[in-house]
C-alpha positions in Angstrom: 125.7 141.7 1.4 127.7 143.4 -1.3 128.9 147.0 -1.6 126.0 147.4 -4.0 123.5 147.0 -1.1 124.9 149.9 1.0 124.0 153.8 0.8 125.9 155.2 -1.9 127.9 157.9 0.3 129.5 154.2 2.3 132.2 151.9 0.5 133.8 149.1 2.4 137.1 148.8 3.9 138.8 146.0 1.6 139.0 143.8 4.3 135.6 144.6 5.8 134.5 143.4 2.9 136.5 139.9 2.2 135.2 139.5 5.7 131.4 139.4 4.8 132.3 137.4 1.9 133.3 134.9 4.3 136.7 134.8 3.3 137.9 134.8 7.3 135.5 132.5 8.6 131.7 132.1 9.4 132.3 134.0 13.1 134.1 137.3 11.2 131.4 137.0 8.9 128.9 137.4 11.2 130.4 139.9 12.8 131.2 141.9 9.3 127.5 141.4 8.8 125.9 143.3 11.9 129.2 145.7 11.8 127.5 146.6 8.3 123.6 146.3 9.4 124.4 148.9 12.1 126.6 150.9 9.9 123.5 151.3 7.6 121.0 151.7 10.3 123.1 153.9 12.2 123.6 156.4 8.5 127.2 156.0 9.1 129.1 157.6 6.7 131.7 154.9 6.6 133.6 152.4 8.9 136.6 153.5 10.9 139.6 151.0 12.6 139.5 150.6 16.1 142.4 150.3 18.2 140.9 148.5 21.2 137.5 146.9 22.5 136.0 146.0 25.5 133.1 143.4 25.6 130.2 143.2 28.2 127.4 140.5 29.2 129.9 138.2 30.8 127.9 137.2 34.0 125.4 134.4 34.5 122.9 136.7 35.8 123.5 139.2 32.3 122.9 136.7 29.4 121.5 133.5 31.1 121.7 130.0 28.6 120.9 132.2 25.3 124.1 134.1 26.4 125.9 130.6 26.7 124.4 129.2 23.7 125.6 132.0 21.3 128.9 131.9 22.7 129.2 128.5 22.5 128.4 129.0 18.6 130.5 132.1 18.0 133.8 130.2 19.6 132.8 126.9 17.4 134.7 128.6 14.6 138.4 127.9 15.7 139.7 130.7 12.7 137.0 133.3 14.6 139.5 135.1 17.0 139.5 138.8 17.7 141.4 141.2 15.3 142.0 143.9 17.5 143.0 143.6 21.2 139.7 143.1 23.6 139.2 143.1 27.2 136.0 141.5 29.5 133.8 143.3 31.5 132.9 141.8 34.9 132.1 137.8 36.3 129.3 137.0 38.6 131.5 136.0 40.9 135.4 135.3 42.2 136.1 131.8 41.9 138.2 131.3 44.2 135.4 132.6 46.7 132.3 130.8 45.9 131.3 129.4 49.7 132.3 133.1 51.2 129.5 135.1 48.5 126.9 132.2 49.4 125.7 132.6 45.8 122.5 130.8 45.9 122.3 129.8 42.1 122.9 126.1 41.0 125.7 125.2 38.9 126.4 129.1 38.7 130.3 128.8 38.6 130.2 126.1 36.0 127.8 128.0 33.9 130.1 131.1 34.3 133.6 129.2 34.0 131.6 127.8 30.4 131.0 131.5 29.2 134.8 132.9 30.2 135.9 130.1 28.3 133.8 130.6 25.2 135.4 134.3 25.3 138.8 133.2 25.7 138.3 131.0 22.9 137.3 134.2 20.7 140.9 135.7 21.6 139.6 138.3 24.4 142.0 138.8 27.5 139.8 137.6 30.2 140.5 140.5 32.6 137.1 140.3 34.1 137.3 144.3 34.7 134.5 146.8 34.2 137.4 149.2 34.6 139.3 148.6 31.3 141.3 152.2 31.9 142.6 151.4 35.4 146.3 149.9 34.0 144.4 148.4 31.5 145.4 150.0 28.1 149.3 151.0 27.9 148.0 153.9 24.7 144.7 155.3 25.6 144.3 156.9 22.2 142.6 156.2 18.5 139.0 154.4 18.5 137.5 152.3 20.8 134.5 150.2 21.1 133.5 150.1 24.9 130.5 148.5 26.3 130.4 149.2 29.8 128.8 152.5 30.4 131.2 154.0 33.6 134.2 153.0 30.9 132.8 154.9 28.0 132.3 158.1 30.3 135.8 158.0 31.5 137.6 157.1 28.6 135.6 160.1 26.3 136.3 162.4 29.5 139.8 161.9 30.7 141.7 160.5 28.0 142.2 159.9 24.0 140.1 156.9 23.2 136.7 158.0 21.6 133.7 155.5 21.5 130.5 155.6 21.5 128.3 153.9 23.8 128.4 150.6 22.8 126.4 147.3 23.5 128.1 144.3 24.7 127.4 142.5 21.2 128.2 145.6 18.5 131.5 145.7 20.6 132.2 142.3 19.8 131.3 142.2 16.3 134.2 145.2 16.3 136.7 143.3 18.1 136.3 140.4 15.6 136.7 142.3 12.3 138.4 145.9 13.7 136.3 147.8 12.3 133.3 149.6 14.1 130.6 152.3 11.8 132.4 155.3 11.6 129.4 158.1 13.4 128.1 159.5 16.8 130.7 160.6 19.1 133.7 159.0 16.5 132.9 162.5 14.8 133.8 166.0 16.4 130.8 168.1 15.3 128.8 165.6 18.1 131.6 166.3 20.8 129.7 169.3 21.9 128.9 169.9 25.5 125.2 170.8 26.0 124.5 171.6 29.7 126.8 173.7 31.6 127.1 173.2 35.9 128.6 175.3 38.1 129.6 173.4 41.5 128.8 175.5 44.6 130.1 173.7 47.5 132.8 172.0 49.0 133.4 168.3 47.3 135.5 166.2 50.1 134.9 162.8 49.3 134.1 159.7 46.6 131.1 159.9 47.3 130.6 163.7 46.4 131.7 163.4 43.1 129.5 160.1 42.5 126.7 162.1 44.3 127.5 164.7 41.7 127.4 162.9 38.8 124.3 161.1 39.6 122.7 164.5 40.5 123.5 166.2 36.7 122.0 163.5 35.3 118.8 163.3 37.2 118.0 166.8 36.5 117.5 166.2 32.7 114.3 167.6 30.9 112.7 165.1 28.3 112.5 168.6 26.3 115.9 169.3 26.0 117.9 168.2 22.6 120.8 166.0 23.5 120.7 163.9 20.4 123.9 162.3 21.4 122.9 162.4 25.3 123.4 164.9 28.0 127.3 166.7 27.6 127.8 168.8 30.7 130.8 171.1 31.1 131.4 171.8 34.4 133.4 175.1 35.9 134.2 175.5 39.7 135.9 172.6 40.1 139.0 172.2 42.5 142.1 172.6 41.8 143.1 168.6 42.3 141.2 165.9 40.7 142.2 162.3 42.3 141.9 159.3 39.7 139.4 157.7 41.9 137.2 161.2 42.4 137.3 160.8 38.4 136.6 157.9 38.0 133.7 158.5 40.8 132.2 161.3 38.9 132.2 159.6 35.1 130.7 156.5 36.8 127.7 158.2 38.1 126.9 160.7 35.2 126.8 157.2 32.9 124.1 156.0 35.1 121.8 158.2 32.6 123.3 158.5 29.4 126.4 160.6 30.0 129.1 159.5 27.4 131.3 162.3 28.3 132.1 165.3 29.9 134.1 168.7 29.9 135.4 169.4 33.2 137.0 172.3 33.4 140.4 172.6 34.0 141.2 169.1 34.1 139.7 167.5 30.8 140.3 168.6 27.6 139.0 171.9 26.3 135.3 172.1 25.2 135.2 173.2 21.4 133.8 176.8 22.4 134.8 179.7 22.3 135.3 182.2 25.0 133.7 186.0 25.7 135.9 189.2 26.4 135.7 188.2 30.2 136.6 184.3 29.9 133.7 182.7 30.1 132.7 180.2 27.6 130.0 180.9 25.0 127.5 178.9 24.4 127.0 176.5 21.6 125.6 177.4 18.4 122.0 176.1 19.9 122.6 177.2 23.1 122.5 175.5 26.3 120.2 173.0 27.0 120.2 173.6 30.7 122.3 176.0 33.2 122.7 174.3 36.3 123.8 175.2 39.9 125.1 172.0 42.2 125.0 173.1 45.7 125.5 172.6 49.5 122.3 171.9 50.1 121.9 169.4 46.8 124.4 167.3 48.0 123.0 167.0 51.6 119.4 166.3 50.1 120.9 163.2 48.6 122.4 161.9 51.2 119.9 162.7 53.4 117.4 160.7 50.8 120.1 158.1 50.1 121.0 156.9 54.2 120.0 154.2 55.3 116.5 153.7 57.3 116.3 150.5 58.2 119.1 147.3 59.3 121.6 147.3 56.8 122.7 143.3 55.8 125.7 144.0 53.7 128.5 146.6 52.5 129.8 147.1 49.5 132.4 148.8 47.8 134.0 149.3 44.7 131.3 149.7 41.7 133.3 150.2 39.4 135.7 148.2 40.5 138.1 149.9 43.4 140.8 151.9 42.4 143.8 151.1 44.6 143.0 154.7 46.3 139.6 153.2 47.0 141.5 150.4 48.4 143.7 152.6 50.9 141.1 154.4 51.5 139.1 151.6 52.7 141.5 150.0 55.0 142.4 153.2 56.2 139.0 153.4 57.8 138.7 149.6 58.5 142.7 150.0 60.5 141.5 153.2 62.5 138.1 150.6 64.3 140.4 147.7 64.3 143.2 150.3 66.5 140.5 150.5 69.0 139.5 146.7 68.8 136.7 146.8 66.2 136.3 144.0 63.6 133.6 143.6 61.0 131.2 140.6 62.0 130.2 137.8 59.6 132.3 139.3 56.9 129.8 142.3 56.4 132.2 144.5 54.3 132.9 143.1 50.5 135.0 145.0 48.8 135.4 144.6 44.7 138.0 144.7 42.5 140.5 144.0 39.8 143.3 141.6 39.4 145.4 144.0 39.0 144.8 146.3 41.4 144.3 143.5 43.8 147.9 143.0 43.6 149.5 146.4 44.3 147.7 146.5 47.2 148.1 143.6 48.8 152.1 144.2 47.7 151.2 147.9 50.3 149.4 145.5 52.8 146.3 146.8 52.4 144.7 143.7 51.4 146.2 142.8 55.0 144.3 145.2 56.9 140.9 144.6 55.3 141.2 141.1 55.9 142.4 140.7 59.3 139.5 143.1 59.9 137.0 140.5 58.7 136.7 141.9 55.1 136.0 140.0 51.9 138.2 140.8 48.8 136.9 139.8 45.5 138.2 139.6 42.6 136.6 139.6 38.8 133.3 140.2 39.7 131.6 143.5 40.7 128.3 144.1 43.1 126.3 144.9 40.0 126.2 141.1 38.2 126.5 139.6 41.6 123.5 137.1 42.5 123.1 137.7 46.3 121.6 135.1 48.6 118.0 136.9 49.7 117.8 134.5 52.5 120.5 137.2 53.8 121.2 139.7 52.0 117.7 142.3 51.6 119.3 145.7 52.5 122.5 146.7 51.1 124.9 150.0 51.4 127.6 151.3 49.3 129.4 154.2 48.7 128.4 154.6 44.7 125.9 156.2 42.8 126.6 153.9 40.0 126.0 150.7 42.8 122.8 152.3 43.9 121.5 153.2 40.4 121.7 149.8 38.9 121.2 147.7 42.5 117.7 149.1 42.9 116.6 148.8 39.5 118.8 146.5 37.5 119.3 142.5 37.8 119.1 142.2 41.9 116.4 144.7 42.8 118.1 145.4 46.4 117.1 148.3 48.6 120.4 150.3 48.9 121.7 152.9 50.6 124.6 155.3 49.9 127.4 156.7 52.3 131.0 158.3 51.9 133.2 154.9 52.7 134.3 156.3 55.9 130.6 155.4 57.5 130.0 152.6 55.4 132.5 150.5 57.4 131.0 151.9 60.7 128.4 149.9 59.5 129.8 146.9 58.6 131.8 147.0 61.9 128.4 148.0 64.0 125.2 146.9 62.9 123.6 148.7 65.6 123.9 151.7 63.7 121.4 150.6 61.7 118.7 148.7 63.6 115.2 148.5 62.5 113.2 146.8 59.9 114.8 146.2 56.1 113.6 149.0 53.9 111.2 147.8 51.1 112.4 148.4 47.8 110.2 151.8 46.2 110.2 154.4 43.8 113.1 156.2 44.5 113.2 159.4 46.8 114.2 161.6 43.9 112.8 160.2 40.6 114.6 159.3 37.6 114.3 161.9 34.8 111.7 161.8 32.1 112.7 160.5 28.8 111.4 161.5 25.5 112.8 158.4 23.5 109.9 157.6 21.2 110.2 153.6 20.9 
């Protein structure tokens, strides 16, 4: 493709450009050309650099052989490395824990050793993370190109770096030429919150705010103009914000389409102005939707989310745990284990990063979870993990985000949802939940309509 080829109003970077003349390689060049062919299809109006990107479809599960195949031709090109730096989403599994997650898959840790590998070979830092912001970027600021959906929410929300909501293979095709279409949310005019929610109720724990977020984005209307998805700004907010009840809230909203969010006090400011009393005025085209979370939302949901039936397995940390999800954790797990209470056949995994996997078992906390009968993992997450059915048909967790893609993503689990605090009851008594597995159905509160014409 030449500069000829492209809309008038779009001229090539230079070095965008030697790049899809092949002048880099055969892997840049492929890259350059889908960077372009969604640049034109997009009606970009140019091509900006991006400071950092973050690559998804890493497990077995995700991509399957066509996954391993275009890897394996991608990496074939030893001059084909990454020009910005690039972080990995999530593994199927820990390695070092293959016999404890009884994954039932042949060959699955060869398969998923061969695709970390191909990725490696591109020049991405194998962090295995679907938490990239969690001590992962040292200047959250500038472009981005994220692929994993709980990333882009919190990044857009909470700190500097803008990007869109990307796809696991458009963020690679950035990360190999640094350069990603310049449109969407890379442009101001589209930062522009669209749904305002007023919280009426006490939020006390994880779970609330995942609740939460989950909640806003069920109550969309397939009439309502969100051309760039649902932007909710949200007033009556506490006064303290943790990084894990962040991180708890941004994960959930993403579940449908949420790439950011104005929270009051603690994000940035919307781009609105304000009335004579201090409210904020609504956007040019007004609000989409006015929206009231209450007491008795919340307790609906968890009322529709607890369990009803014997619960096999608990899980926590989707997306992977923060360490205050950690301490949190074996907080609970230490005050059973005071009174003599362990978990049975290693019925509590929890999830999380390297990283963070170090700081807490430097506070001990990876201590008291295991010595409880806990299972720590590491570089996977319970979303891409293949579960044994022969033991595993009823799961519970503590996140929206877990529940949402568990139920109707790659496993297809029943699963339940509790604050963490009562998940490892369960996983210390499975009496509190006797009575026959649940059978997976439509859920108790149905998704919200789209009005995506295909």
């Amino acid at each position: 493709m030449s500069i000829q080829s492209l809309p008038r109003c779009m001229e090539l970077p230079p070095r965008l450009q030697s790049q899809l003349d092949g002048a880099e390689g055969e892997t840049r060049q492929k890259a350059a050309r889908l960077v372009v062919d969604l640049a034109t299809t997009a009606g970009a109006d140019g091509f900006v650099k991006a400071a950092h990107a973050h690559v998804s479809g890493v497990s077995v599960i995700t991509g399957g052989h066509g996954l391993r195949r275009f890897l394996s031709d991608l990496s074939g090109d030893s001059s084909g490395v990454v020009a910005i730096p690039t972080t990995l989403n999530s593994a199927g599994c820990d390695k070092e824990k293959m016999q404890e997650m009884d994954i039932a898959w042949p060959d699955f840790l060869e398969q998923q050793f061969e695709i970390v590998v191909a990725y490696e070979r591109l020049g991405i830092d194998a962090t295995l993370s679907c938490t990239p912001y969690d001590r992962g970027i040292t200047n959250p600021e500038g472009i981005a190109s994220w692929a994993e959906s709980n990333a882009v929410c919190f990044s857009n929300t909470w700190t500097s770096l803008i990007t869109n909501r990307e796809s696991g293979l458009s963020a690679l095709a950035t990360a190999l030429t640094g350069y990603a279409p310049r449109w969407g949310l890379h442009l101001e005019e589209n930062r522009i919150p669209n749904i305002i929610v007023d919280i009426d109720c006490q939020m006390e724990t994880l779970s609330d705010w995942s609740v939460l977020g989950d909640w806003i984005g069920k109550q969309v209307k397939p009439e309502w103009d969100l051309p760039w998805g649902p932007m909710p700004l949200i007033t009556g907010l506490p006064k303290h914000l943790s990084f894990a009840r962040k991180k708890a809230l941004t994960a959930a909203a993403a579940n449908y389409g949420i790439p950011m969010l104005w929270a009051i006090g603690h994000s940035q400011d919307p781009p609105l102005n304000r009335n004579e009393n201090g409210q904020w005025q609504a956007p040019e085209n007004g609000w989409q939707g006015k929206l009231t979370f209450s007491a008795e939302d919340l307790q609906q949901r968890y009322d529709e989310l607890a369990p009803k039936g014997q619960v096999d397995l608990v899980v926590i940390g989707c997306p992977q745990a923060s360490l205050e999800e950690i301490r949190i954790t074996a907080s609970a797990v230490r005050s059973h284990a005071e009174f003599g209470g362990k978990i049975p056949d290693r019925r509590l995994w929890v999830f999380t990063s390297g990283e963070n996997y170090q700081l807490a078992l430097a506070d001990g906390s990876i201590s008291i979870l295991e010595e409880s009968g806990a299972l720590i993992l590491q570089d996977t997450c319970p979303e891409v993990t293949p579960y044994n059915r022969q033991h595993y048909n009823h799961l519970l967790t503590n996140s929206l985000k877990a529940e949402h893609y568990l139920t109707s993503g790659l496993n297809k689990l029943p699963t339940s949802v509790m604050p963490i605090e009562q998940c490892v009851a369960h996983a210390i008594d499975p009496g509190l939940s006797a009575g026959p597995r649940p059978q997976l159905q439509a859920k108790a509160q149905p998704q919200h309509q789209s009005a995506k014409t295909y």
